[in-house]
Wavefront OBJ file of the C-alpha trace (Angstrom):
o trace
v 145.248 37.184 31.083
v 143.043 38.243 34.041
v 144.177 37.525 37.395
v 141.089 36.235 38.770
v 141.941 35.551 42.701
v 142.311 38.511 45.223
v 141.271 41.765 44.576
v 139.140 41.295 41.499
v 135.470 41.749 40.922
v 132.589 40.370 39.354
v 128.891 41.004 38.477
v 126.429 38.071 38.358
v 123.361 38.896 35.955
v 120.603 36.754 36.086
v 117.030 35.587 34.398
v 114.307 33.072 35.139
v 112.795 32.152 37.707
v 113.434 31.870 41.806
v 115.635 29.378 41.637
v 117.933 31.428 39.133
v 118.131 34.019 41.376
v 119.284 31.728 43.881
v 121.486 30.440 41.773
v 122.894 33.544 41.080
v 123.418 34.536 45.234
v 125.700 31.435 45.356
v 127.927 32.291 42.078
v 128.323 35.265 43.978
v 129.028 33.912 47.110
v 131.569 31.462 45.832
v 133.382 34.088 44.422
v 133.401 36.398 47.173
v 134.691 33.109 49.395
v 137.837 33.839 46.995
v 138.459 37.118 47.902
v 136.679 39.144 44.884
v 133.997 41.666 45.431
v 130.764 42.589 44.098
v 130.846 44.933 41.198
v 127.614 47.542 40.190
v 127.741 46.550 36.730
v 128.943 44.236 33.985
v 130.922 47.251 32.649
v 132.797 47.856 36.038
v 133.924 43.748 36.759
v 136.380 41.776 36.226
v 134.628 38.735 35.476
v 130.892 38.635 34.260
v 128.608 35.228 34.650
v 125.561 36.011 32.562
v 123.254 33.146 34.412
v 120.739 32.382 31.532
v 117.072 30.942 31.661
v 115.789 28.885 28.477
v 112.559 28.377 29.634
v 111.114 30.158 26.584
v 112.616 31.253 23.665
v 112.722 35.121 24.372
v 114.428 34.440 27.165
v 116.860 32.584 25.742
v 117.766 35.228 23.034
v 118.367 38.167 25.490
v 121.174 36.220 26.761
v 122.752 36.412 23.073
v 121.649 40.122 22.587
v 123.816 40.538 25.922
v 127.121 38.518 24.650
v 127.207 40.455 21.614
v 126.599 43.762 23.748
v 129.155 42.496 25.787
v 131.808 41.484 23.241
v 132.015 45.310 22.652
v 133.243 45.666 26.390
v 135.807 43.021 26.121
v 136.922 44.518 22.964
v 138.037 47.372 24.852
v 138.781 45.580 28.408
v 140.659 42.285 26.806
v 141.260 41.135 30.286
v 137.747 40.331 30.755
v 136.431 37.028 31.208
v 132.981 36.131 30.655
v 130.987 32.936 31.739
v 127.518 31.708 30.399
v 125.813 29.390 33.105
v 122.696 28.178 34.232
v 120.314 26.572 31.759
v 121.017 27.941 28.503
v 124.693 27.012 29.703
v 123.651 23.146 30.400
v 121.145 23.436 27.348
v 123.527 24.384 24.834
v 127.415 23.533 26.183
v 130.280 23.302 23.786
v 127.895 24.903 21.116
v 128.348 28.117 23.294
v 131.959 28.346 22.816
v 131.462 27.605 18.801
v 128.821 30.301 18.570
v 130.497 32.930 20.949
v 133.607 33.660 20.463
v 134.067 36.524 23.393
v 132.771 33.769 25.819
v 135.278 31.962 28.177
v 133.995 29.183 30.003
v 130.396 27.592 30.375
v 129.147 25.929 33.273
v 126.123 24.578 34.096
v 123.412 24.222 36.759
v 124.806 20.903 38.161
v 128.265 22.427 38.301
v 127.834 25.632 40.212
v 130.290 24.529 43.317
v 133.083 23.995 40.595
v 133.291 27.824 39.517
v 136.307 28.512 41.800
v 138.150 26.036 39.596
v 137.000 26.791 36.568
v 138.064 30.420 36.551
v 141.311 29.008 37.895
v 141.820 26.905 34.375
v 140.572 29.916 32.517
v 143.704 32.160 34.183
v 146.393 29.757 34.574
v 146.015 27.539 31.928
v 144.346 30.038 29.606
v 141.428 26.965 28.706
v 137.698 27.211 27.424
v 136.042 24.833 30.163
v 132.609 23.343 29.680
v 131.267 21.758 32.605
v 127.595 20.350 32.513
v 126.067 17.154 33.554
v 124.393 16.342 37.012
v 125.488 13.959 39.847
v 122.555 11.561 40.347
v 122.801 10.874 43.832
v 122.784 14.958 45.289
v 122.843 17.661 45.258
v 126.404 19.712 44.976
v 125.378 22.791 47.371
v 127.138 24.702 49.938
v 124.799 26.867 51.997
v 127.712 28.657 53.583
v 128.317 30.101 50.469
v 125.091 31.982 49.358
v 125.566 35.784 49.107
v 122.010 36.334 50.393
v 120.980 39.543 48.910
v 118.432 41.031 51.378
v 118.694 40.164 55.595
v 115.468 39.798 56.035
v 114.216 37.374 53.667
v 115.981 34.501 52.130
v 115.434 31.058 49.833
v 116.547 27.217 50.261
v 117.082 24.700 47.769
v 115.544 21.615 48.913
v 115.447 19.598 45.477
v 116.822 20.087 42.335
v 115.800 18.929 38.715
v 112.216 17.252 37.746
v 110.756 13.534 36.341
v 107.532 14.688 35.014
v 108.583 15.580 31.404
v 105.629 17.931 30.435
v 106.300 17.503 26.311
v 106.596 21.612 25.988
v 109.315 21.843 29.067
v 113.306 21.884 28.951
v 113.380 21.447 33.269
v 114.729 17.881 33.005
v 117.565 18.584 30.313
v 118.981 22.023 31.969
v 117.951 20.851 35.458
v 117.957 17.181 35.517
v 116.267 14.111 36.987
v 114.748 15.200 40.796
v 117.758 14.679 43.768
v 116.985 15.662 47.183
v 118.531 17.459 49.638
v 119.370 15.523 52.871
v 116.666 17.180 55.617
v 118.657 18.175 58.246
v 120.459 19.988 56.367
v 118.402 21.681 55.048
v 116.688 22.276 58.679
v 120.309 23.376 59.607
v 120.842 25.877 56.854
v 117.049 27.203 57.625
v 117.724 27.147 61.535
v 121.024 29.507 61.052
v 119.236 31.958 58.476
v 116.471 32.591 60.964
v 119.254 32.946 63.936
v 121.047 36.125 61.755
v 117.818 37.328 61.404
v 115.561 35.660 58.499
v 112.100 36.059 58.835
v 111.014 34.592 55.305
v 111.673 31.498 53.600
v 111.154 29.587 50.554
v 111.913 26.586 49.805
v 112.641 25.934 45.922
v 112.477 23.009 43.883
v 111.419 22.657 40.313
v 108.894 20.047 41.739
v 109.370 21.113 45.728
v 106.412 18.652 46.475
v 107.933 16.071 45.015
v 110.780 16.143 48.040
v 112.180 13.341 49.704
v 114.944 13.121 52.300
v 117.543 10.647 50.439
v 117.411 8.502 53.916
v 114.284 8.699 55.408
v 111.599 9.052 52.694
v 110.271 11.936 54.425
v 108.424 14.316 52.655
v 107.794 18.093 51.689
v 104.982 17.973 54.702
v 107.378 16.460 57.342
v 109.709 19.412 56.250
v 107.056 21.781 56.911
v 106.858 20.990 60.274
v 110.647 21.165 60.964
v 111.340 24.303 59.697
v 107.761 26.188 60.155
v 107.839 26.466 64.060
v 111.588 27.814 63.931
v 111.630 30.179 66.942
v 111.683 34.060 64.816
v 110.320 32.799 61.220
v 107.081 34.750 60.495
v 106.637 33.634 57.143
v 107.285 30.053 55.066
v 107.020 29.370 51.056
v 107.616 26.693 48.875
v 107.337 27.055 45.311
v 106.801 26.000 42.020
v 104.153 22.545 43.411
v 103.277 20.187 40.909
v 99.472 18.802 41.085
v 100.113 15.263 40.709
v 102.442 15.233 43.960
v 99.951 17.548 46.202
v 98.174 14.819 48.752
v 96.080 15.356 51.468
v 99.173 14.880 54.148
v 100.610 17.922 52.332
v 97.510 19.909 52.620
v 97.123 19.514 56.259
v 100.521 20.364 56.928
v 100.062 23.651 55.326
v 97.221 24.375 56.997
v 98.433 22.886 60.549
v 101.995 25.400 60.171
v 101.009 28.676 61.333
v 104.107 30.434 59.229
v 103.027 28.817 56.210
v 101.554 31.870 53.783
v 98.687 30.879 52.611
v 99.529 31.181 49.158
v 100.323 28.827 46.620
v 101.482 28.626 43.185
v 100.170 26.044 41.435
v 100.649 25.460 37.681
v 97.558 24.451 35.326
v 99.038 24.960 31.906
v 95.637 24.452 29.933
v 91.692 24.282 30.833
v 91.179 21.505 28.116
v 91.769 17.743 29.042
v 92.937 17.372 25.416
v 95.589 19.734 25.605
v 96.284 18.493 29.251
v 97.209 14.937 28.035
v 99.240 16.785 24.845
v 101.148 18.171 27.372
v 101.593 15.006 29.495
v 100.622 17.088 32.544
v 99.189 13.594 34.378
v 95.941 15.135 35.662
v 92.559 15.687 34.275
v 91.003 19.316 34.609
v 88.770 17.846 37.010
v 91.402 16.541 38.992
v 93.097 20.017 39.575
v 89.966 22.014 39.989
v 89.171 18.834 43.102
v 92.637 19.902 44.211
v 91.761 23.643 44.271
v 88.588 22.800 46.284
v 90.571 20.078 49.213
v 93.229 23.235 49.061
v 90.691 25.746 49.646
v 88.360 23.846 52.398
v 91.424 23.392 54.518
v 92.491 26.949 53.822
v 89.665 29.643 52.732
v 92.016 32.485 52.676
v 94.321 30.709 50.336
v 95.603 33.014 47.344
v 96.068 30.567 44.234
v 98.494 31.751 41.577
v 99.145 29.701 38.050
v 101.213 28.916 34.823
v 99.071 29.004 31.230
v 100.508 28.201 28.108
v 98.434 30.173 25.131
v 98.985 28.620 21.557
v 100.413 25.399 22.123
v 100.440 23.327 19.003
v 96.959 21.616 18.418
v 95.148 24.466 20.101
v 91.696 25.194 19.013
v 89.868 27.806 19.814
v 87.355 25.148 21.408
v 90.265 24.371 23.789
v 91.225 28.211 24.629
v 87.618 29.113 25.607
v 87.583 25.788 28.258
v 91.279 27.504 29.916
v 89.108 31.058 29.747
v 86.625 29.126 31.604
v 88.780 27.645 34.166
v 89.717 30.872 35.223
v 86.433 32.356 35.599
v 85.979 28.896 37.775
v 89.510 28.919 39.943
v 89.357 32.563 40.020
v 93.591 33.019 40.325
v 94.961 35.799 42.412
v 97.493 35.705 39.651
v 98.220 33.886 35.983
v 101.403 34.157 34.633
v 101.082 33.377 30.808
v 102.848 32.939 27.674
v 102.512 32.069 24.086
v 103.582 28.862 23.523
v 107.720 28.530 22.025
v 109.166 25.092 20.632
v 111.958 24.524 23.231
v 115.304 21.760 22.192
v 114.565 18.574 23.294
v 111.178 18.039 23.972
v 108.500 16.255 22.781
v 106.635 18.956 21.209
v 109.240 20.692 19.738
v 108.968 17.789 16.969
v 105.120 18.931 16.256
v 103.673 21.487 13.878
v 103.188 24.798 15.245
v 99.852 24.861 14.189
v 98.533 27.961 16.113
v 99.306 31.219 13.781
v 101.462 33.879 15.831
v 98.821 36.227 15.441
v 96.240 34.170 16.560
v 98.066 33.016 19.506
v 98.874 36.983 20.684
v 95.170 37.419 20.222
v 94.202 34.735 22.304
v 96.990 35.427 24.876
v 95.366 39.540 24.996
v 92.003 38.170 25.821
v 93.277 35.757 28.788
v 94.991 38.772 30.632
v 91.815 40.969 29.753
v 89.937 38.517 31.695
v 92.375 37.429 34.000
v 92.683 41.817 34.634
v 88.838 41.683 35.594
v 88.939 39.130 38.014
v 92.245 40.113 39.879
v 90.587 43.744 40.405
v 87.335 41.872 41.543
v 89.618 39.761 43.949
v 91.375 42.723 44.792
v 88.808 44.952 45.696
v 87.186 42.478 48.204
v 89.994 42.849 50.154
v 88.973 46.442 50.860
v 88.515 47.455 54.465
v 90.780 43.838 55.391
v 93.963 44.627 57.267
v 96.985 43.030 56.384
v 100.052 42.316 57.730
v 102.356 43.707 55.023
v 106.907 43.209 55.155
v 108.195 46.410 53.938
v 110.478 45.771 50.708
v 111.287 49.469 49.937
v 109.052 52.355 48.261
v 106.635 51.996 45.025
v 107.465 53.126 41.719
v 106.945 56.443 42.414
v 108.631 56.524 45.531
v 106.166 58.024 47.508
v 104.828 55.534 49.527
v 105.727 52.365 50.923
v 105.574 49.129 49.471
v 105.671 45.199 50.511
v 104.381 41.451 50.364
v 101.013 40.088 52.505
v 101.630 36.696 53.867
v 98.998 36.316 50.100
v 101.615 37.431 48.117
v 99.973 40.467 47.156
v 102.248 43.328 46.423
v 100.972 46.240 48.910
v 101.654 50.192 48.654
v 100.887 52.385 51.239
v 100.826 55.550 52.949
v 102.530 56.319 56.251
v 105.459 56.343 58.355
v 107.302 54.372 61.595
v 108.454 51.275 59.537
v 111.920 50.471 58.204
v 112.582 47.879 55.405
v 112.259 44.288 56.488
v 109.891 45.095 59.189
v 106.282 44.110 59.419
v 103.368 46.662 59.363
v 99.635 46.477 59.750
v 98.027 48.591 56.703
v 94.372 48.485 56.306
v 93.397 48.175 52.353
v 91.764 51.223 51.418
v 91.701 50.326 47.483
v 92.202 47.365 45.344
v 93.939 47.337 41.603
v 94.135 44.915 38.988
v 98.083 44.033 39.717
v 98.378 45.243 43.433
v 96.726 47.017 46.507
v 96.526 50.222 48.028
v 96.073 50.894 51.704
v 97.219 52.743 54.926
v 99.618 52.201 57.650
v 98.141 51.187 60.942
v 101.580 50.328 62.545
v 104.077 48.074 62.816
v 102.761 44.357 63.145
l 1 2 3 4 5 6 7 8 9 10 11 12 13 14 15 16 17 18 19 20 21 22 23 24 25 26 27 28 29 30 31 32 33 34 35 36 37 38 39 40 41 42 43 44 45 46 47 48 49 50 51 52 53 54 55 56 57 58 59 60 61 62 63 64 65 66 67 68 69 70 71 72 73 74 75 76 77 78 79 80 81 82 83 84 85 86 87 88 89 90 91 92 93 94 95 96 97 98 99 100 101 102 103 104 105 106 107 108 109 110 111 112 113 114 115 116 117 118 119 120 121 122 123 124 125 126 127 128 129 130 131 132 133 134 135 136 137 138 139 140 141 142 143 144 145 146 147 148 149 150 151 152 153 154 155 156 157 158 159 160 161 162 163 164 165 166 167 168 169 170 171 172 173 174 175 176 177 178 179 180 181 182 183 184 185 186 187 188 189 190 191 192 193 194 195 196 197 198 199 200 201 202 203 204 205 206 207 208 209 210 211 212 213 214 215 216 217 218 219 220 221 222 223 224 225 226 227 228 229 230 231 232 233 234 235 236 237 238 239 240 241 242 243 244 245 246 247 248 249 250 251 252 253 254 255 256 257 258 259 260 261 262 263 264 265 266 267 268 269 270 271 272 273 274 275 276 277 278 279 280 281 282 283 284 285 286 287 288 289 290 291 292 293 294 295 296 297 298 299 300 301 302 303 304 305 306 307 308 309 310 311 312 313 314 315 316 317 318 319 320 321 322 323 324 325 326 327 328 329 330 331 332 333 334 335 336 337 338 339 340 341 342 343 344 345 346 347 348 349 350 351 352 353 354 355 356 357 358 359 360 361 362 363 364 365 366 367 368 369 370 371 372 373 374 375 376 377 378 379 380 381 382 383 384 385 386 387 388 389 390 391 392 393 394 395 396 397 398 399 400 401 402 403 404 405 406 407 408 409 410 411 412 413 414 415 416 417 418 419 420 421 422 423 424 425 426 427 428 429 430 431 432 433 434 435 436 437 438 439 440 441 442 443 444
């Protein structure tokens, strides 16, 4: 059996979405707390935590493909010990361990802080642990802990788990009912990240408009103002918002924080009020495109990003051509979409797939057609605009530098004088479907 306290390593892979890869930074970090270190690869560690996302069904089969790739490494390194957590983990539980046989322990999203322990049972006692479930009243999260992967930039979790229950999504099984953090602590944990140097945060929540502080009531807009005027943050995000819980209060406060990015990720789904109400998404598509225009008067530079679901079951093609047309309406700076997959435990899972896998990859190739069209138009008004760009790195090429606009726009650009994690002004001399292209002016 492994010794899994001093000297040992581990590699943390992760999928899914932002607050996964938080997720993943604390496993880390926890571990790291215990003396291991951080190893390149699965191949060269001592423990691996694959930290899964079941948010579609693809998703959630590349974390099997990976066990069984990985059972061949254990095979020949028996000392290995290999986790499954986050939502596949708290999806699927002791059915893991019967299905998986090179797996060790499971552990899921509610039960991150108890890793330390959990390896412990898996060395000394030589056990299988599954740990899932939530507490109701908090959240279990030590900020101390987080293995922040970049300086410069860094994300908070303000509120974990979700009470809408969309009849497509799996959020409230592998994430749980909505819990709060308490807001000064969360103003504490933001106030220390800026002091060692942070100049970007999100703040994360399945629903992060839907935040209250446990004692107070306060709100996602009251938290705004605490952390926005932070003396060093230049930028502020809060992601994924949820239309029902975005109220005028809210929309001011955006507007009214001068490091809040005006950008904003804001879910639709589906153009067709049918499908809407199928989906139990609590808003008409009147409602959101109202939203979109309250959003928009307060902010006219605001960048407007979006979830679509393509095929879901009772889709016809009636209904496809009214989200085509919401998108020629909203015109989104981004759509991130996806044919529709039955996921365990929700509501629609019970329904007939009644939308033909071809016909749903057809219709899904015609959205990002048109959704390709309209990003370049977007894009290419930004021409002659300059931005105020963070340096990430280099492009694909590696030839020229690349970064995020305060729009969330990834930027690649020619010049010199900047270092990673520093702002520059680059005036946009092109604009592409999926990015821009510009030059540097200098540092911003």
């Amino acid at each position: 059996m492994i010794n899994v306290r001093k000297g040992r390593a581990v590699f943390v892979e992760t999928w899914g979405c932002q607050m996964n890869d938080l997720d993943g930074r604390r496993l880390v970090g926890l571990l790291l707390r215990e003396g291991f270190s951080e190893a390149p690869s699965a191949e060269e560690a001592d423990v691996v935590l694959l930290n899964t996302c079941s948010v579609r069904d693809k998703a959630e089969q590349k974390v099997y493909d990976r066990l069984g790739r990985l059972a061949l490494v254990k095979k020949k390194r028996p000392g290995m010990v290999i986790g499954v957590c986050g939502c596949v983990a708290q999806q699927e539980g002791e059915q893991l361990l019967e299905r998986v046989s090179c797996v060790d322990f499971v552990l899921g999203t509610g039960r991150i802080e108890s890793l330390p322990a959990v390896l412990r049972r898996v060395d000394e006692e030589g056990d299988r642990p599954v740990e899932v479930g939530f507490d109701l009243d908090q959240v279990a999260y030590t900020p101390g802990s987080i293995a922040h992967a970049l300086p410069y930039r860094a994300a908070i979790t303000v509120i974990e788990g979700c009470n809408k229950n969309c009849t497509f999504c799996v959020v409230p099984t592998t994430r749980g009912r909505e819990r709060s953090r308490n807001m000064d602590d969360v103003v504490a944990e933001a106030a220390r990240l800026v002091g060692d140097g942070v100049v970007e945060l999100e703040l994360l929540g399945q629903t992060v408009n839907a935040y209250r502080d446990p004692g107070t009531g306060k709100g996602l807009a009251d938290l705004l103002g605490e952390i926005g005027g932070l003396p060093g943050l230049r930028r502020l995000r809060f992601v994924t918002s949820h239309p029902r819980n975005f109220d005028d209060r809210l929309i001011q406060a955006m507007a009214d924080t001068p490091t809040a990015c005006r950008y904003l990720h804001l879910p639709v789904q589906s153009g067709s009020d049918r499908l809407l109400g199928r989906m139990k998404r609590q808003y008409t598509r009147q409602e959101y495109v109202s939203l979109v225009t309250r959003l928009r008067r307060a902010m006219p530079d605001l960048a407007l990003s979006t979830d679509v679901i393509v095929g879901f079951p009772g889709e016809g093609e009636g209904d496809f051509e009214e989200t085509l047309s919401l998108l020629e309406e909203v015109r989104f700076t981004a759509v991130y979409s996806f044919t529709y997959s039955p996921r365990p435990h929700t509501a629609a899972a019970r329904w007939e797939s009644d939308v033909p896998p071809r016909v749903a990859s057809e219709r899904l190739a015609r959205l990002m057609d048109l959704q390709r069209d309209i990003q370049r138009a977007i894009n290419t008004e930004l021409v002659g605009r300059t931005l105020e760009v963070l340096v990430e790195g280099t492009d694909r090429r590696g030839s020229r530098l690349a970064g995020r606009s305060a729009c969330n726009r990834v930027v690649n650009f020619d010049g010199d004088g900047v270092q990673v994690g520093q702002f520059a002004k680059v005036i946009i001399e092109k604009g592409l479907p999926n990015s821009l292209a510009g030059r540097l002016l200098g540092p911003a």
